[in-house]
NUFIVEX-696621 format. One record per atom (N, C-alpha, C, O, CB): x, y, z; residue in three letters; residue number from 1; atom name. Coordinates in steps of 0.1 Angstrom, whole numbers, plus 2048, in hexadecimal, padded with zeros to 3 digits. Glycine has a CB too. Layout:
NUFIVEX-696621
<<X,Y,Z>,"ALA",NUM,"CA">
...
***
This chain:
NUFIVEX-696621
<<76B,803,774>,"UNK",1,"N">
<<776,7FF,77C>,"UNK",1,"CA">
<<77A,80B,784>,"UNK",1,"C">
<<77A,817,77F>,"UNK",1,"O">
<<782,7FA,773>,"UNK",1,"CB">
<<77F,808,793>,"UNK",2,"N">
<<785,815,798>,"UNK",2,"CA">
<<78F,812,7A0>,"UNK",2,"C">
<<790,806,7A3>,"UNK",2,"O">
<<77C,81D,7A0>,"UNK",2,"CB">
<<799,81B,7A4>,"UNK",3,"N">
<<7A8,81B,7A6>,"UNK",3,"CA">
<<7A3,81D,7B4>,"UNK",3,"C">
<<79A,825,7B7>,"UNK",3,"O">
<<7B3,827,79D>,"UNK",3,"CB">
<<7AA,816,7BC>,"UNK",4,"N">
<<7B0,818,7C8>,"UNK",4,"CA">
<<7BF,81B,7CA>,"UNK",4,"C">
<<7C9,817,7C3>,"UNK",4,"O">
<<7AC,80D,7D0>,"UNK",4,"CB">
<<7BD,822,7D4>,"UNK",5,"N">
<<7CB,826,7DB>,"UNK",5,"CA">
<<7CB,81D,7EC>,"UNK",5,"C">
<<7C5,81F,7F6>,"UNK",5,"O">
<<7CB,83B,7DD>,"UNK",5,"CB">
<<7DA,812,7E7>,"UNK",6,"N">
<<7D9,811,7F6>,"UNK",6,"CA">
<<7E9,817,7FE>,"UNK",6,"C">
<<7F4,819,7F9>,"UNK",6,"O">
<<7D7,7FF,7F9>,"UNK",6,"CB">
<<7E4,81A,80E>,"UNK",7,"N">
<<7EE,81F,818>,"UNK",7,"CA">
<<7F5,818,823>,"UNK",7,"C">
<<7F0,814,82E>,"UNK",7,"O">
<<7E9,829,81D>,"UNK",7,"CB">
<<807,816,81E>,"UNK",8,"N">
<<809,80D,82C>,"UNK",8,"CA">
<<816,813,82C>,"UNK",8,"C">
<<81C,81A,824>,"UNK",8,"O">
<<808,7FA,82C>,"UNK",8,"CB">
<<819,80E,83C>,"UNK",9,"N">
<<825,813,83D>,"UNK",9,"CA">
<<82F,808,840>,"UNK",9,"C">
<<829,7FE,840>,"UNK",9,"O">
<<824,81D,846>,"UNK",9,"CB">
<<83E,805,843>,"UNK",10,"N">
<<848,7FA,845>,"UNK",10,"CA">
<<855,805,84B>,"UNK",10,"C">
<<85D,80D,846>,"UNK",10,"O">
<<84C,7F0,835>,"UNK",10,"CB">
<<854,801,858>,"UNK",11,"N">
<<863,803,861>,"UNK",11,"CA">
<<873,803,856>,"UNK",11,"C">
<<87C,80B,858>,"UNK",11,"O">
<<865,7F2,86D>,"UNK",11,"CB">
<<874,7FB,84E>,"UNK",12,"N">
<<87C,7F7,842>,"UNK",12,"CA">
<<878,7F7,837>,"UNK",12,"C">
<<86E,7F1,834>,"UNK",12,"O">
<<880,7EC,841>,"UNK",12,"CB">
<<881,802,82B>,"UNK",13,"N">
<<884,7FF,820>,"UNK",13,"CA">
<<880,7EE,81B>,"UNK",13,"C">
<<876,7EB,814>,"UNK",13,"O">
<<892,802,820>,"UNK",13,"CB">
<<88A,7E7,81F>,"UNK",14,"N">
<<88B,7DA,816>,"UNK",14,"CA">
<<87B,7D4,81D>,"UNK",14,"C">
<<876,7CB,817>,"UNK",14,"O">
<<89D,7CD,819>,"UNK",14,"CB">
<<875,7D9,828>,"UNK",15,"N">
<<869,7CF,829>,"UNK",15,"CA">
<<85F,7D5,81A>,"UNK",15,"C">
<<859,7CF,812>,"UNK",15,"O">
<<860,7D0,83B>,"UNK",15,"CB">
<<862,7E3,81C>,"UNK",16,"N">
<<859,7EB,811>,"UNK",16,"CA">
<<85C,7E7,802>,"UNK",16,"C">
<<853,7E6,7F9>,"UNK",16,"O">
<<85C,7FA,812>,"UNK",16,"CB">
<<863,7E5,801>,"UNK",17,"N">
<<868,7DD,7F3>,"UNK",17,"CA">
<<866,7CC,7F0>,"UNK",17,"C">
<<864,7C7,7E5>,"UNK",17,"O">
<<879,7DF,7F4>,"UNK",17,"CB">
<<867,7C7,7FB>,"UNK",18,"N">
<<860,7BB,7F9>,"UNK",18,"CA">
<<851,7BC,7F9>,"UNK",18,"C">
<<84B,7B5,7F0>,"UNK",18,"O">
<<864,7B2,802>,"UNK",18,"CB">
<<848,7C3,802>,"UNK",19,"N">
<<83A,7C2,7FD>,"UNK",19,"CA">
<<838,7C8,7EE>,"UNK",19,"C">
<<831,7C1,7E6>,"UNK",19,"O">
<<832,7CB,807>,"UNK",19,"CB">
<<83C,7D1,7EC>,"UNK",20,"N">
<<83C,7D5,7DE>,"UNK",20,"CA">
<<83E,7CC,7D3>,"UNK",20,"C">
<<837,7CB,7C9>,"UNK",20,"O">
<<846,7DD,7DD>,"UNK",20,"CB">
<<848,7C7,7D6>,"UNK",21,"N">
<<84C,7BC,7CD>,"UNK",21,"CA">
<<841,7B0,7CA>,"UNK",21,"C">
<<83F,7AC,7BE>,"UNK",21,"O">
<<858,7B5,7D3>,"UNK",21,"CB">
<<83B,7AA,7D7>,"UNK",22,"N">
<<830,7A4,7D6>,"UNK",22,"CA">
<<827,7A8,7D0>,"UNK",22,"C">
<<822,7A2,7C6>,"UNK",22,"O">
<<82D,7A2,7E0>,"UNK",22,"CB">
<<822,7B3,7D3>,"UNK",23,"N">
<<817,7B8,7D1>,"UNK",23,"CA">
<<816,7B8,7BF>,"UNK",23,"C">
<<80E,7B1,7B9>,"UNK",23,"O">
<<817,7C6,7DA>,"UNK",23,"CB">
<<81E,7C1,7B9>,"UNK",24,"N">
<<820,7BE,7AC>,"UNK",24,"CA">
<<822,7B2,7A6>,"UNK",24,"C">
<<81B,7AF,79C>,"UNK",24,"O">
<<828,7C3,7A9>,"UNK",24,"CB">
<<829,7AA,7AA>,"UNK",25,"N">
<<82F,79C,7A6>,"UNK",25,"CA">
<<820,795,7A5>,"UNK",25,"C">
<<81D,78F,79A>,"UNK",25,"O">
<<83D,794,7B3>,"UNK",25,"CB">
<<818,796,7AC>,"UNK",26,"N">
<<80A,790,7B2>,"UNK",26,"CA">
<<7FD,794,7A7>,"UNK",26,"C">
<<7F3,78E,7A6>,"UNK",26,"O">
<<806,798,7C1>,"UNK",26,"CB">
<<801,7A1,7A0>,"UNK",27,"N">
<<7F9,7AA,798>,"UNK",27,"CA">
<<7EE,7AE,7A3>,"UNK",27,"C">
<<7E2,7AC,7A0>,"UNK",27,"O">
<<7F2,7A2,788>,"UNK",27,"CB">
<<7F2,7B3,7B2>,"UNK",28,"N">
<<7E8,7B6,7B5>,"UNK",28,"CA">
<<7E6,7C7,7BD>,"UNK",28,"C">
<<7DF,7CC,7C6>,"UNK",28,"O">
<<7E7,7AA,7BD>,"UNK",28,"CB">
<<7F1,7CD,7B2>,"UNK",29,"N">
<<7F2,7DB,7AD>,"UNK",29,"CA">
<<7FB,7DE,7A6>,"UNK",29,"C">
<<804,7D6,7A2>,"UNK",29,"O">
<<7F3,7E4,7B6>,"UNK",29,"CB">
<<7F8,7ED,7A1>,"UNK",30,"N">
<<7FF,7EB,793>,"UNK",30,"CA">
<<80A,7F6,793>,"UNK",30,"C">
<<810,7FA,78A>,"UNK",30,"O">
<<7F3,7ED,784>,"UNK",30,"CB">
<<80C,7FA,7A1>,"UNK",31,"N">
<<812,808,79F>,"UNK",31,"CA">
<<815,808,7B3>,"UNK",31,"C">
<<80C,808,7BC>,"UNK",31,"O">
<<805,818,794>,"UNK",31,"CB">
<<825,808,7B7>,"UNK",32,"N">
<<824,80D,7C5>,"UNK",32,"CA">
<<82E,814,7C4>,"UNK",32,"C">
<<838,811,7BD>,"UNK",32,"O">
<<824,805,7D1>,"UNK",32,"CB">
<<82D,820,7CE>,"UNK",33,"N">
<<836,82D,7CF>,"UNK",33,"CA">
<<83B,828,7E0>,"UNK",33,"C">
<<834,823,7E9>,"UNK",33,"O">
<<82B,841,7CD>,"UNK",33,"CB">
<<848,82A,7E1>,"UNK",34,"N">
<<850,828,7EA>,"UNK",34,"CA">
<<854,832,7EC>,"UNK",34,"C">
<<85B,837,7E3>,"UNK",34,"O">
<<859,820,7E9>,"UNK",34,"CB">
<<850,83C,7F9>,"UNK",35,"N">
<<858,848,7FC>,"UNK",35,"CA">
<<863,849,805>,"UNK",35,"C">
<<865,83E,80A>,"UNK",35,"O">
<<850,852,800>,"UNK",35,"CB">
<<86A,851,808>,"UNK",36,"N">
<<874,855,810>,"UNK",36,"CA">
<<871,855,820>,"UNK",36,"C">
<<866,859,821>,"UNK",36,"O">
<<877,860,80A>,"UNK",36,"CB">
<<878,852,82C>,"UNK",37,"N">
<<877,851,834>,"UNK",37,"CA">
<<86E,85D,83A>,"UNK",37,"C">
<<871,869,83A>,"UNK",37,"O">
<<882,84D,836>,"UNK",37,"CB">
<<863,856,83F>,"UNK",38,"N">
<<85B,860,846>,"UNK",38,"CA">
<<85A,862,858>,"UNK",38,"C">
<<85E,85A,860>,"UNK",38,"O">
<<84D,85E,840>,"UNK",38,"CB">
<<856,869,85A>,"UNK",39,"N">
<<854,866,86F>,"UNK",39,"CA">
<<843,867,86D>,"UNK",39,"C">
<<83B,86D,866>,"UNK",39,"O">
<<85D,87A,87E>,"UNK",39,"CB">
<<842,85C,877>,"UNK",40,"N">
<<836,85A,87C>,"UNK",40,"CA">
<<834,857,88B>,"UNK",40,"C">
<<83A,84D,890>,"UNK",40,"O">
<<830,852,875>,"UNK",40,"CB">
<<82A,85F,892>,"UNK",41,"N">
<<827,865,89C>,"UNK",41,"CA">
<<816,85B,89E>,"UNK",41,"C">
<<80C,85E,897>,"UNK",41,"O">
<<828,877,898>,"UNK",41,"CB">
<<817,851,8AA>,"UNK",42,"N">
<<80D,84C,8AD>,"UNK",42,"CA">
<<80B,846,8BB>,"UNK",42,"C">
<<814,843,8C2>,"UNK",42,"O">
<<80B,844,8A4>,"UNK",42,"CB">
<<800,843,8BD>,"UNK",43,"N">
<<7F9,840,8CD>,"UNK",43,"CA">
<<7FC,82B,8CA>,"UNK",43,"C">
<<7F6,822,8C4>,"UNK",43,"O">
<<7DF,849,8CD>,"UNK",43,"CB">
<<808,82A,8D2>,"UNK",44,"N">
<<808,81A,8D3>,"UNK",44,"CA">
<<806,816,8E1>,"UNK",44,"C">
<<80D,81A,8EB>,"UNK",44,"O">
<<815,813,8CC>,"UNK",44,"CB">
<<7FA,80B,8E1>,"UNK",45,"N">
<<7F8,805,8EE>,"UNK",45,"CA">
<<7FA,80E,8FB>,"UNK",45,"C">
<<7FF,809,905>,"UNK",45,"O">
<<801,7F9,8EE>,"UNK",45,"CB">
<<7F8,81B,8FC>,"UNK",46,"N">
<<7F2,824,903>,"UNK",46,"CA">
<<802,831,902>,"UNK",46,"C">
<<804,83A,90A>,"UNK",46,"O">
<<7EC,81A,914>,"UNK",46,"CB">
<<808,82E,8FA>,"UNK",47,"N">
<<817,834,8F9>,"UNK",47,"CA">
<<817,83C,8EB>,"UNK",47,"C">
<<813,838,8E0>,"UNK",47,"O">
<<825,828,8FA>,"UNK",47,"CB">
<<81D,84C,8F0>,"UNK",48,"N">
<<81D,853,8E1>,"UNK",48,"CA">
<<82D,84B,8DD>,"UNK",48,"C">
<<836,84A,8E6>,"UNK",48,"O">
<<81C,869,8E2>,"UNK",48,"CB">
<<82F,847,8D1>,"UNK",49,"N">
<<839,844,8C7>,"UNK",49,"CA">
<<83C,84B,8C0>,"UNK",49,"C">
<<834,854,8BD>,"UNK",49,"O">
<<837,83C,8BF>,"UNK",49,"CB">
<<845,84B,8BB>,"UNK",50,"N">
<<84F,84E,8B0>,"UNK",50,"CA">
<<859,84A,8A3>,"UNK",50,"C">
<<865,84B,8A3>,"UNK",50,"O">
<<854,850,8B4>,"UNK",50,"CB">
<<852,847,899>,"UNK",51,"N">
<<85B,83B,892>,"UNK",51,"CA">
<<860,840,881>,"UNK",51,"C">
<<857,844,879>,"UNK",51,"O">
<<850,829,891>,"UNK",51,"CB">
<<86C,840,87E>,"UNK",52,"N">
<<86C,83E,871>,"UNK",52,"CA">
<<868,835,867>,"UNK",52,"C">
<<86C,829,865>,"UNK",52,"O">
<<873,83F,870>,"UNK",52,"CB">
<<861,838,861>,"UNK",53,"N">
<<85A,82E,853>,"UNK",53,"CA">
<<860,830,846>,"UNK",53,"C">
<<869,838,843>,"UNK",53,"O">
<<84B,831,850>,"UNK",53,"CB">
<<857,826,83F>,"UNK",54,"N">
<<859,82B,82E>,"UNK",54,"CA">
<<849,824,82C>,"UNK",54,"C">
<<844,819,82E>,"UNK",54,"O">
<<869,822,822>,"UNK",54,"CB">
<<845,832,826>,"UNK",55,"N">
<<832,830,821>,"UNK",55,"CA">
<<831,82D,80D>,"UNK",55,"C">
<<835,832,802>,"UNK",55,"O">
<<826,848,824>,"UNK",55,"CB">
<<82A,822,814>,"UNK",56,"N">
<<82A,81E,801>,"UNK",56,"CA">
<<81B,822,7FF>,"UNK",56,"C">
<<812,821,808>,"UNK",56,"O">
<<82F,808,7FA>,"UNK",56,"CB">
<<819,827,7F0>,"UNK",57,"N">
<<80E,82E,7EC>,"UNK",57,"CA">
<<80A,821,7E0>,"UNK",57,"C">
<<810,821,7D6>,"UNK",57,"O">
<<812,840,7E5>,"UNK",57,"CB">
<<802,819,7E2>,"UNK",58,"N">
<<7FE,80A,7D8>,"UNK",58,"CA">
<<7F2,80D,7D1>,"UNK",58,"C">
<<7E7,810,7D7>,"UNK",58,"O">
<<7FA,7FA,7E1>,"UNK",58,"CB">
<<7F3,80E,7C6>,"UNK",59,"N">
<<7E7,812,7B9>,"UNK",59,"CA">
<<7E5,803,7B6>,"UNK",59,"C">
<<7EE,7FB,7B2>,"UNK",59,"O">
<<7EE,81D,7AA>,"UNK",59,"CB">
<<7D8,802,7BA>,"UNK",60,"N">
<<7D0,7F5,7B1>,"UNK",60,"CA">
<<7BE,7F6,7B0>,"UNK",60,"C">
<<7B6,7FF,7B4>,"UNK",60,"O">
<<7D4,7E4,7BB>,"UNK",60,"CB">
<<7BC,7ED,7AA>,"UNK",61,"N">
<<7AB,7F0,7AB>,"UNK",61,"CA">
<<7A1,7E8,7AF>,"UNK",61,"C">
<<7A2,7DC,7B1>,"UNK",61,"O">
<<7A5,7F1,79F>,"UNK",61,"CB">
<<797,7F0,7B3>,"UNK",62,"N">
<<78D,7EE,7BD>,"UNK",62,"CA">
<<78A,7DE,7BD>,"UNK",62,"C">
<<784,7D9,7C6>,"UNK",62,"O">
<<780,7F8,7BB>,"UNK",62,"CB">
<<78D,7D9,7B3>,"UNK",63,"N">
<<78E,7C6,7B6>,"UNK",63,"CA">
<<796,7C3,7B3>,"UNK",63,"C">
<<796,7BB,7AB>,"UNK",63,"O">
<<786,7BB,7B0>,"UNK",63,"CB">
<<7A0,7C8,7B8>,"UNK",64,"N">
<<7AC,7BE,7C1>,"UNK",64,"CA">
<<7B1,7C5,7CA>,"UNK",64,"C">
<<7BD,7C6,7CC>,"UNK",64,"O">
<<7BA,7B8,7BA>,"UNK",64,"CB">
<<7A9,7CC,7D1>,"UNK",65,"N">
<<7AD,7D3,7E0>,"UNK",65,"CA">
<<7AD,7CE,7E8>,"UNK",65,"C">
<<7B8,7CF,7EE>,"UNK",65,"O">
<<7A7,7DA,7E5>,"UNK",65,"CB">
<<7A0,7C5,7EF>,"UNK",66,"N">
<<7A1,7BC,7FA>,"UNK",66,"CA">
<<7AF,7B4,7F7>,"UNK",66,"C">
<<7BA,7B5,7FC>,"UNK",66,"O">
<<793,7B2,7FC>,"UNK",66,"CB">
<<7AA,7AC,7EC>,"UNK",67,"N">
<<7BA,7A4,7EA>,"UNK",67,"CA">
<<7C9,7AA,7F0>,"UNK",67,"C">
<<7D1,7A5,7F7>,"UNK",67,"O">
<<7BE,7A4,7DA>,"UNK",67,"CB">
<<7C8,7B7,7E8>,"UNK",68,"N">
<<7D5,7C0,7EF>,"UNK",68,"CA">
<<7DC,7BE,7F8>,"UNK",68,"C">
<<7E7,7BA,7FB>,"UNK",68,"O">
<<7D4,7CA,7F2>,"UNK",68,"CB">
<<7CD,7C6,800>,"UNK",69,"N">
<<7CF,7C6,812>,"UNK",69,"CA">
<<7D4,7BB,816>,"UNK",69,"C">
<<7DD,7BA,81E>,"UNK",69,"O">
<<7C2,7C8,81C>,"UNK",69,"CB">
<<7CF,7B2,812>,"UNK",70,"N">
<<7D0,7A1,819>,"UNK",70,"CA">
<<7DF,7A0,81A>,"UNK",70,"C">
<<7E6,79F,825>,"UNK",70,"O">
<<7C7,792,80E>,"UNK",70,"CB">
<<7E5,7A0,80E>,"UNK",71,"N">
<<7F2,79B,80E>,"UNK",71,"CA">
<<7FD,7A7,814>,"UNK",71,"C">
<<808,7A5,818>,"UNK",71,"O">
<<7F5,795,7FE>,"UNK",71,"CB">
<<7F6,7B6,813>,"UNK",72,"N">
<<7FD,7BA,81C>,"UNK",72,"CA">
<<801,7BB,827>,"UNK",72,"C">
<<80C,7C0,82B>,"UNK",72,"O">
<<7FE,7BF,81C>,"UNK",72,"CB">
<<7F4,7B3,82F>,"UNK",73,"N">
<<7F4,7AE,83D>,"UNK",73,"CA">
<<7FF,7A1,841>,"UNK",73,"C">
<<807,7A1,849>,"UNK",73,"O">
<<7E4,7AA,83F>,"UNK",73,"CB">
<<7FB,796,837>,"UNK",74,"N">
<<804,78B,835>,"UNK",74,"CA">
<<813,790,837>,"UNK",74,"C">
<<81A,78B,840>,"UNK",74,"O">
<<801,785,828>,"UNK",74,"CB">
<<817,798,82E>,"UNK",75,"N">
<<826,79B,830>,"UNK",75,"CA">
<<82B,7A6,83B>,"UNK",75,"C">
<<836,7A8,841>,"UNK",75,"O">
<<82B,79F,822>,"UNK",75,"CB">
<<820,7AD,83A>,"UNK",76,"N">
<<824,7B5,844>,"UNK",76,"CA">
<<82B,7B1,850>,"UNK",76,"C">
<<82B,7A5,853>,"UNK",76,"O">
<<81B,7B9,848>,"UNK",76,"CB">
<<834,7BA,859>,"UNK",77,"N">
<<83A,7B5,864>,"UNK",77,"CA">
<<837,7B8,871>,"UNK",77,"C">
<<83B,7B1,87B>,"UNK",77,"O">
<<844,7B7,864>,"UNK",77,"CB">
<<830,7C2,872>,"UNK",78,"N">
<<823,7CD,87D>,"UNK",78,"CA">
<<81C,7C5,882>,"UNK",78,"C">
<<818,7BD,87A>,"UNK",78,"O">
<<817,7D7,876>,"UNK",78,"CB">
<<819,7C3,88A>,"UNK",79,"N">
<<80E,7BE,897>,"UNK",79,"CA">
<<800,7C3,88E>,"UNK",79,"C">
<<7F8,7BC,888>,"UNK",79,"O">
<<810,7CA,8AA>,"UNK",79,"CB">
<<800,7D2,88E>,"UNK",80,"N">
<<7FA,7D9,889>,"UNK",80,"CA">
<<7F6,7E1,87E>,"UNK",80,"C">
<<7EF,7EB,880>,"UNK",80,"O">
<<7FB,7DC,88C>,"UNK",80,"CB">
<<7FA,7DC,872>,"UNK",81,"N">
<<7FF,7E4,868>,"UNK",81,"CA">
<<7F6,7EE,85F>,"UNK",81,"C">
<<7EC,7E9,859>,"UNK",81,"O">
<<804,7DA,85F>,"UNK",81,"CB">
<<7FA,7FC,85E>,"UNK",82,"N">
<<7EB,806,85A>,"UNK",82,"CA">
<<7EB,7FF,848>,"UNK",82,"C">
<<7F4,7FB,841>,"UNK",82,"O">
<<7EF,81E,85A>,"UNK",82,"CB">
<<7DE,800,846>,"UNK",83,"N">
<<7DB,7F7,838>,"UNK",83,"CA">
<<7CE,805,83A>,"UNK",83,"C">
<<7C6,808,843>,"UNK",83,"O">
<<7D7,7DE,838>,"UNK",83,"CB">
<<7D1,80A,82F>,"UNK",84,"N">
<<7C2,817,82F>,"UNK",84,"CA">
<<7C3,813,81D>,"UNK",84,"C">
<<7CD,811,816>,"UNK",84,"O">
<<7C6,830,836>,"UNK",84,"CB">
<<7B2,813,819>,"UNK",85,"N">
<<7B0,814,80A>,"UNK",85,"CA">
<<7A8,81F,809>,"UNK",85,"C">
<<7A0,821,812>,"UNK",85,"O">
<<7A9,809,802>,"UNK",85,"CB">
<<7A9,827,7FB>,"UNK",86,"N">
<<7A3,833,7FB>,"UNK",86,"CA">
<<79D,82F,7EA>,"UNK",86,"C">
<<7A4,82A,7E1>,"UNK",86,"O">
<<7AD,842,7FF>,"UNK",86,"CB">
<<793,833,7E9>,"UNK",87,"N">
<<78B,831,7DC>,"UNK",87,"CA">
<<78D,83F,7D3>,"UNK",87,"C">
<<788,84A,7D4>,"UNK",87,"O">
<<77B,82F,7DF>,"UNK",87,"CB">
<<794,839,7CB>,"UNK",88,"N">
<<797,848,7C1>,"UNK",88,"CA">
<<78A,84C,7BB>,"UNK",88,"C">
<<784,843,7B6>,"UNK",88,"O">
<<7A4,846,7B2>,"UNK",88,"CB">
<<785,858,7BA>,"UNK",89,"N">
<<778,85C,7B1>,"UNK",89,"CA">
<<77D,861,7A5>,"UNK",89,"C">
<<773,862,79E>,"UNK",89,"O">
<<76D,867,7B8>,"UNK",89,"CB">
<<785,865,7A0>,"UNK",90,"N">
<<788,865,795>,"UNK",90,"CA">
<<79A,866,792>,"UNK",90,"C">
<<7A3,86B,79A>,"UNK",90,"O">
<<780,870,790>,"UNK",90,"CB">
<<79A,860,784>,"UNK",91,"N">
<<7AD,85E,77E>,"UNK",91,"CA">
<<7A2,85E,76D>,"UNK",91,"C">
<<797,85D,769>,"UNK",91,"O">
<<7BB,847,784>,"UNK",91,"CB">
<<7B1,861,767>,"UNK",92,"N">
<<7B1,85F,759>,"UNK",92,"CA">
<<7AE,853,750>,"UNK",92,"C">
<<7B4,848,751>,"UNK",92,"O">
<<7BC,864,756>,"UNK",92,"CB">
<<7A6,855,748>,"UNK",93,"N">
<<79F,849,741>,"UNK",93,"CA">
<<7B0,83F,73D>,"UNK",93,"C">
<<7B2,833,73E>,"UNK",93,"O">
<<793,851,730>,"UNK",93,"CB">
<<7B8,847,739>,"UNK",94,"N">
<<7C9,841,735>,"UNK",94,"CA">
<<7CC,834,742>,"UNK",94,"C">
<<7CD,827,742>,"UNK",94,"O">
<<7D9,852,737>,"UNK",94,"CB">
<<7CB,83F,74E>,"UNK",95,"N">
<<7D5,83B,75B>,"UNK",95,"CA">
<<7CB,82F,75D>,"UNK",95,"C">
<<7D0,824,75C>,"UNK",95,"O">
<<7D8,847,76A>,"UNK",95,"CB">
<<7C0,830,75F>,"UNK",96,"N">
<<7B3,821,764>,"UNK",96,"CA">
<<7B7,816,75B>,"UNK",96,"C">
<<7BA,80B,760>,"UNK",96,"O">
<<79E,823,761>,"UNK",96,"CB">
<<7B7,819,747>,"UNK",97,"N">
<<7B9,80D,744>,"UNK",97,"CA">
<<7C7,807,743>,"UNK",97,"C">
<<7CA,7FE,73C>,"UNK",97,"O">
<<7B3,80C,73A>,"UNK",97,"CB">
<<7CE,811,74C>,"UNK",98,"N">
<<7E1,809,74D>,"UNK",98,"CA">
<<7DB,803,756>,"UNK",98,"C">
<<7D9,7F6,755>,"UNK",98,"O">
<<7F2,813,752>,"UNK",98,"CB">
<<7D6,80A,760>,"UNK",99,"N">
<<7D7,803,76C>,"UNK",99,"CA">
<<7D1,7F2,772>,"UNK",99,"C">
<<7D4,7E9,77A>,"UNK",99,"O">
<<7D2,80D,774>,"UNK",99,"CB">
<<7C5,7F4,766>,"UNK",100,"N">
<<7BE,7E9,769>,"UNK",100,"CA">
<<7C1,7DA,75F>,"UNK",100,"C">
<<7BC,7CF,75F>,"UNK",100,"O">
<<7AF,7ED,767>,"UNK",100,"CB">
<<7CD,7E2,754>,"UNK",101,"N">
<<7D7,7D3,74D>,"UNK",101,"CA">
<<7E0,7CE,756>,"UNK",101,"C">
<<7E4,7C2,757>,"UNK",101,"O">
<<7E1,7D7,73F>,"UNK",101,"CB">
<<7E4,7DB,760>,"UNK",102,"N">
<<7F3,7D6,765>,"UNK",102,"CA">
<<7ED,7D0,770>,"UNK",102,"C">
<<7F8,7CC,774>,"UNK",102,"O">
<<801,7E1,768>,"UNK",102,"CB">
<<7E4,7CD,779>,"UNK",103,"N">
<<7DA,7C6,780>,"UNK",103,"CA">
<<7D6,7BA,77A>,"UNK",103,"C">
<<7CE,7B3,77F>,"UNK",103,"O">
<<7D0,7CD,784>,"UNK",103,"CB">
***
């Protein structure tokens, strides 16, 4: 079994909290970190931007990732919404088998 890490971001708190909510409620991660308002700096439709966010950090595993994404797209509110998965190569034998009950 292996842990993915997925990356998104939401204009709003409460939108970030409701994907979250899904997402767990769904068992389709077992762990998301909601950080503090960040600035992000990007090239939209030919214009540099500027926007405050909140980046949620979603721990789940490598079969139920696609799933993940999917529904973070679904709720999402973005035209565009960054959805990046990164394949963990190693975590602790403890943290994989939490992670893959609470999934």
């Amino acid at each position: 079994m292996r842990a993915c890490l997925i990356l998104t971001t939401c204009s709003k708190k409460t939108e970030a909290h409701k994907i979250a909510k899904a997402l767990l409620t769904e068992k389709l991660a077992a762990c998301i970190q909601i950080s503090s308002k960040i600035r992000s700096l990007y090239d939209w439709k030919g214009r540099h931007e500027s926007a405050s966010e909140y980046q949620l950090w979603i721990k789940c595993t490598q079969l139920k990732s696609i799933k993940c994404m999917k529904r973070i797209e679904e709720l999402h509110s973005y035209e565009v919404p960054e959805i990046l998965m990164m394949k963990v190569d190693t975590a602790s034998k403890k943290y994989l088998r939490w992670l893959q009950s609470a999934c």
